[in-house]
C-alpha positions, -999 to +999 in steps of 0.1 A: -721+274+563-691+298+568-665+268+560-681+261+530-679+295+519-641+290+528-635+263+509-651+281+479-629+316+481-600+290+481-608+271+454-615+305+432-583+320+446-563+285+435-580+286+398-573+320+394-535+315+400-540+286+379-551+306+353-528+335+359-498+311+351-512+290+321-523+325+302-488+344+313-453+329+293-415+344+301-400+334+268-362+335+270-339+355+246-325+338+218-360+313+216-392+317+201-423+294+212-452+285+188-488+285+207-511+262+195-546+263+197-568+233+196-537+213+182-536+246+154-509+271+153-524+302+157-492+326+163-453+328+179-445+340+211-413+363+210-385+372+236-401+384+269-439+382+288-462+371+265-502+362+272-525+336+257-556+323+259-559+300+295-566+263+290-576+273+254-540+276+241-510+256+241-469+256+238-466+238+204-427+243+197-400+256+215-374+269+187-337+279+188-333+308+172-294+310+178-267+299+150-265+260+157-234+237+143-244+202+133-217+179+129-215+156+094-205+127+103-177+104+079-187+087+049-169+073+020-174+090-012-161+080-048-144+107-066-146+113-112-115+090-114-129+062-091-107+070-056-123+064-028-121+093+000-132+096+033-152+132+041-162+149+068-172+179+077-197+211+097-229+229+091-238+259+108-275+274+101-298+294+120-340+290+126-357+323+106-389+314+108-403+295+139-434+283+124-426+269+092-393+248+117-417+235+137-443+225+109-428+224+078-397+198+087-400+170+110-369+167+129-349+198+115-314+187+127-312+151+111-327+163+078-301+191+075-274+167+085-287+142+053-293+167+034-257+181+037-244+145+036-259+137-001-253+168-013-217+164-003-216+131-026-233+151-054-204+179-054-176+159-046-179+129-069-181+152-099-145+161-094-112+142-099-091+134-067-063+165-076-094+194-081-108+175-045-077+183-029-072+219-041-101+235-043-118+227-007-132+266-009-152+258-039-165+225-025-176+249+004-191+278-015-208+249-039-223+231-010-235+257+007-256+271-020-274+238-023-281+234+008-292+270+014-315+266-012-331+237-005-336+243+038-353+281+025-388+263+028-384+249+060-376+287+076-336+277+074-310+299+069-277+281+062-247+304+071-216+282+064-208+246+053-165+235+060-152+201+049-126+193+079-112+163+065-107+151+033-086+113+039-077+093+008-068+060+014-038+046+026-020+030-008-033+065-025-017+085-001+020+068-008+014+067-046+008+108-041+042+108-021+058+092-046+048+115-077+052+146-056+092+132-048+093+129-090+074+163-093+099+178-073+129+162-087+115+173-121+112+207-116+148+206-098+163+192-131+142+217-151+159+243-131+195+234-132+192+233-170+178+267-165+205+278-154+230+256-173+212+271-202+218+310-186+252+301-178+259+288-214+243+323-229+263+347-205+294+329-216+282+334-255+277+369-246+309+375-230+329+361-256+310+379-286+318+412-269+353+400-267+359+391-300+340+422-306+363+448-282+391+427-300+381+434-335+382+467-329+413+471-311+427+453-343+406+474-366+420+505-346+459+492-345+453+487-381+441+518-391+472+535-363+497+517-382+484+524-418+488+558-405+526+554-392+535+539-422+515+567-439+540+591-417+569+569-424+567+567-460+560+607-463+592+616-439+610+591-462+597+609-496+610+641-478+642+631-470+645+617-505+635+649-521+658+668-498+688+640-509+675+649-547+676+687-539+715+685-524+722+664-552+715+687-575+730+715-555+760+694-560+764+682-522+778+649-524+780+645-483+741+643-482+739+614-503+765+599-489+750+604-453+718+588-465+736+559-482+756+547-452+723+550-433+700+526-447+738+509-447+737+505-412+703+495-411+698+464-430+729+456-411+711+456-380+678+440-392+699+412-404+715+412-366+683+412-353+670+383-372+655+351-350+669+329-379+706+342-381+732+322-366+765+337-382+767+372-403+795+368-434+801+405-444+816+404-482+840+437-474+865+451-455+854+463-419+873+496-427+849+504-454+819+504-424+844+525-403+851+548-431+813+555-437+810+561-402+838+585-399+824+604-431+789+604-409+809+621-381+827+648-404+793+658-419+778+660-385+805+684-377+803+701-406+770+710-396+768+717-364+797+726-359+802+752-380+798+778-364+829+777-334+851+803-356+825+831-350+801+832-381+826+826-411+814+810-442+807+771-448+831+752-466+820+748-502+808+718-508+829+687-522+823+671-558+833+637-567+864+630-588+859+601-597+833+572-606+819+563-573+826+526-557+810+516-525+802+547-504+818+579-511+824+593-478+845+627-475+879+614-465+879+579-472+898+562-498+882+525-512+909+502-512+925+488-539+911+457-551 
């Protein structure tokens, strides 16, 4: 009787345990289990001890609740101007609500991997090979609010969608070589006549304000030597008045003095000329050497006047006679 009574206590004792463990769940961090009851869900166990209802309820799911990456694998995808490319890429999402994972989508990770795959045809096949190439950021953002949106019912969040290769074919790939070489050589040739172009403007520049400085130097030379001559012409009025004015006064020696001077200088301009060879003088040398010694007397006569101590000038000298050639004081013409 007594080792029945054993055998009882022990069975009691094992059921309890039993019981203890199927009513008692540890759920790990990062995972959250679904308990089914009956084959119904009826709640979601979290992170940490949870209880349930012994032999009554169930584990139905066990869900990741951590950001998961899902590979997307290759596939060949026709772009607007009919080339064929070969895509690939990653999804990353993350499980927001257990329950509707578990019950709403029947295997979560292939749907989301064909659901990322068409979509991917969708986006990319409405744009030309060139926008493909260049705008992989847009095909990103584009794709992954498709995708978000349509995984929001199943208790999906979609973080991130990144195309990692994008490989046209190989005959493609050379023809792009070949128009990036002439894209390249264009814009170097676009570039050199640039500055071809620059080069041929500075230069216009430069010589505008050449000519320009130069006109003006010539403007101002002009206007210097209109005023020499302006100079010239009134110290040559002067010294004609003054002639006029010892004319009149009856002072031969002036004249006479002015005379021989423009005398002597058309002599030396016709020196000076590029053209003359040989100079054929019509008169006697003596004649020049007479003027010259009638130069030197009037010098004398004025300033050297005054050696003897302040005594009067000489009076001056009048012509006898009708004048021929140059009437210098002491000089006789000679007899023809």
């Amino acid at each position: 009787m007594f080792f029945g009574f054993d055998v009882f206590v022990l069975v009691i004792v094992a059921l309890a345990v039993l019981t203890l463990f199927a009513g008692v769940k540890t759920v790990p961090q990062g995972y959250n289990w679904t308990v089914e009851r009956f084959g119904k869900y009826t709640g979601t166990l979290r992170p940490g001890l949870n209880l349930i209802v012994p032999y009554f309820d169930r584990i139905g799911h066990k869900m990741n609740m951590m950001e998961q990456a899902n590979d997307i694998p290759q596939q060949d995808v026709i772009t607007k101007d009919n080339a064929t490319v070969t895509v690939d890429g990653l999804a990353f999402f993350q499980v927001i609500d257990a329950a509707k994972a578990s019950y709403e989508i029947a295997n979560l990770d292939t749907a989301i991997v064909k659901l990322t795959m068409t979509n991917i045809r969708s986006v990319m096949g409405a744009m030309d090979l060139d926008q493909m190439l260049s705008h992989r950021d847009e095909i990103n953002e584009r794709l992954l609010r498709v995708v978000d949106a349509a995984v929001g019912p199943w208790g999906v969040k979609v973080n991130r969608i990144e195309i990692k290769d994008i490989i046209p074919p190989a005959n493609l790939v050379q023809s792009m070589g070949r128009q990036m070489q002439a894209e390249r050589e264009k814009r170097a040739e676009i570039l050199q006549a640039e500055g071809l172009r620059q080069s041929a403007i500075l230069k216009a520049e430069g010589q505008k304000q050449s000519q320009i400085l130069e006109a003006e130097g010539r403007r101002e030379a002009a206007f210097r030597d209109a005023e020499a001559r302006e100079r010239l012409a009134q110290a040559e009025a002067k010294a004609t008045e003054m002639v006029s004015e010892a004319v009149a006064r009856g002072d031969v020696a002036s004249l006479n003095y002015f005379v021989a001077q423009k005398y002597l200088e058309a002599f030396g301009k016709l020196a000076q000329s590029p053209n003359q060879k040989v100079l054929i003088i019509p008169m006697e040398a003596s004649a020049v050497l007479g003027s010259l010694a009638g130069i030197g007397e009037i010098a004398k006569a004025t300033f050297g006047g005054g050696e003897g101590g302040g005594g009067t000038p000489p009076a001056p000298r009048k012509p006898t006679g009708p004048a021929t050639g140059f009437a210098t004081p002491g000089y006789t013409p000679p007899k023809s």
